[in-house]
C-alpha positions in Angstrom: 96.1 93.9 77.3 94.1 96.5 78.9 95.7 99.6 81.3 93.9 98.6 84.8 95.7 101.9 86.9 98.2 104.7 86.3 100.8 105.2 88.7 102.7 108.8 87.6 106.2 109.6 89.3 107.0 113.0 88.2 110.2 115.5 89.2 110.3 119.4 89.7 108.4 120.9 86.7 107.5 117.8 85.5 105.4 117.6 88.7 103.3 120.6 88.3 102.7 119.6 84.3 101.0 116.0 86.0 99.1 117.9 88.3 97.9 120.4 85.9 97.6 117.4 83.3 95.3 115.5 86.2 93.1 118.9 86.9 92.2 119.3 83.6 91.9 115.5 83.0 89.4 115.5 86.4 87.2 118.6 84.7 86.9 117.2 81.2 86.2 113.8 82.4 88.8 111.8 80.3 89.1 108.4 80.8 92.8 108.2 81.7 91.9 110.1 85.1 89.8 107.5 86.1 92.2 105.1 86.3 94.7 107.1 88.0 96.2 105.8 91.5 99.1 107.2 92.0 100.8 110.7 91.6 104.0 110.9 93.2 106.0 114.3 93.6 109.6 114.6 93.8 111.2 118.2 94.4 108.1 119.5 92.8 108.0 123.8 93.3 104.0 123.5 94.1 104.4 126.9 95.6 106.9 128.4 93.5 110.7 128.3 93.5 112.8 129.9 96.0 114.7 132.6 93.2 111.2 133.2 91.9 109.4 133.6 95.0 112.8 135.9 96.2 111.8 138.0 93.3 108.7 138.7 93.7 109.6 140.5 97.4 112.0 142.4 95.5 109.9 143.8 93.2 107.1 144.2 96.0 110.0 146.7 97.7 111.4 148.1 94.7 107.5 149.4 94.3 107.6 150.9 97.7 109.2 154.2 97.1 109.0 156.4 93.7 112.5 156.6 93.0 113.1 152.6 92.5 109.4 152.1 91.4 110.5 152.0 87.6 112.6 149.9 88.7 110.2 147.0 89.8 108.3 147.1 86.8 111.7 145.4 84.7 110.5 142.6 86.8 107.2 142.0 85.2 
């Protein structure tokens, strides 16, 4: 019996790994992406999580003075 559609339901990491699998999929025109019709996100970080994010403003004000610069850069 022959797929017809694709319906992904994908959680937290495993969200940005299906929309990473689907941009690729979309640029090197594989079949599976054509018959994609649902992708369904569920706690998915698409703009990073909260501790990282937190983080990254830490490092951005551990760079701001000289003394704590060296600091920032354990970060990296």
């Amino acid at each position: 019996m022959p797929i017809d559609e694709i319906a992904i339901v994908a959680h937290s990491m495993g969200g940005l790994v299906a929309r990473s699998a689907h941009h690729y999929a979309t640029l090197g025109g594989l079949a599976w992406r054509g018959k994609l019709r649902k992708l369904v996100f569920l706690g998915t970080p698409h703009h990073g999580a909260p501790l990282e994010r937190g983080g990254h403003w830490i490092d951005i004000l551990l760079e701001a003075t000289p003394y704590t610069a060296p600091l920032a850069r354990l970060g990296v």
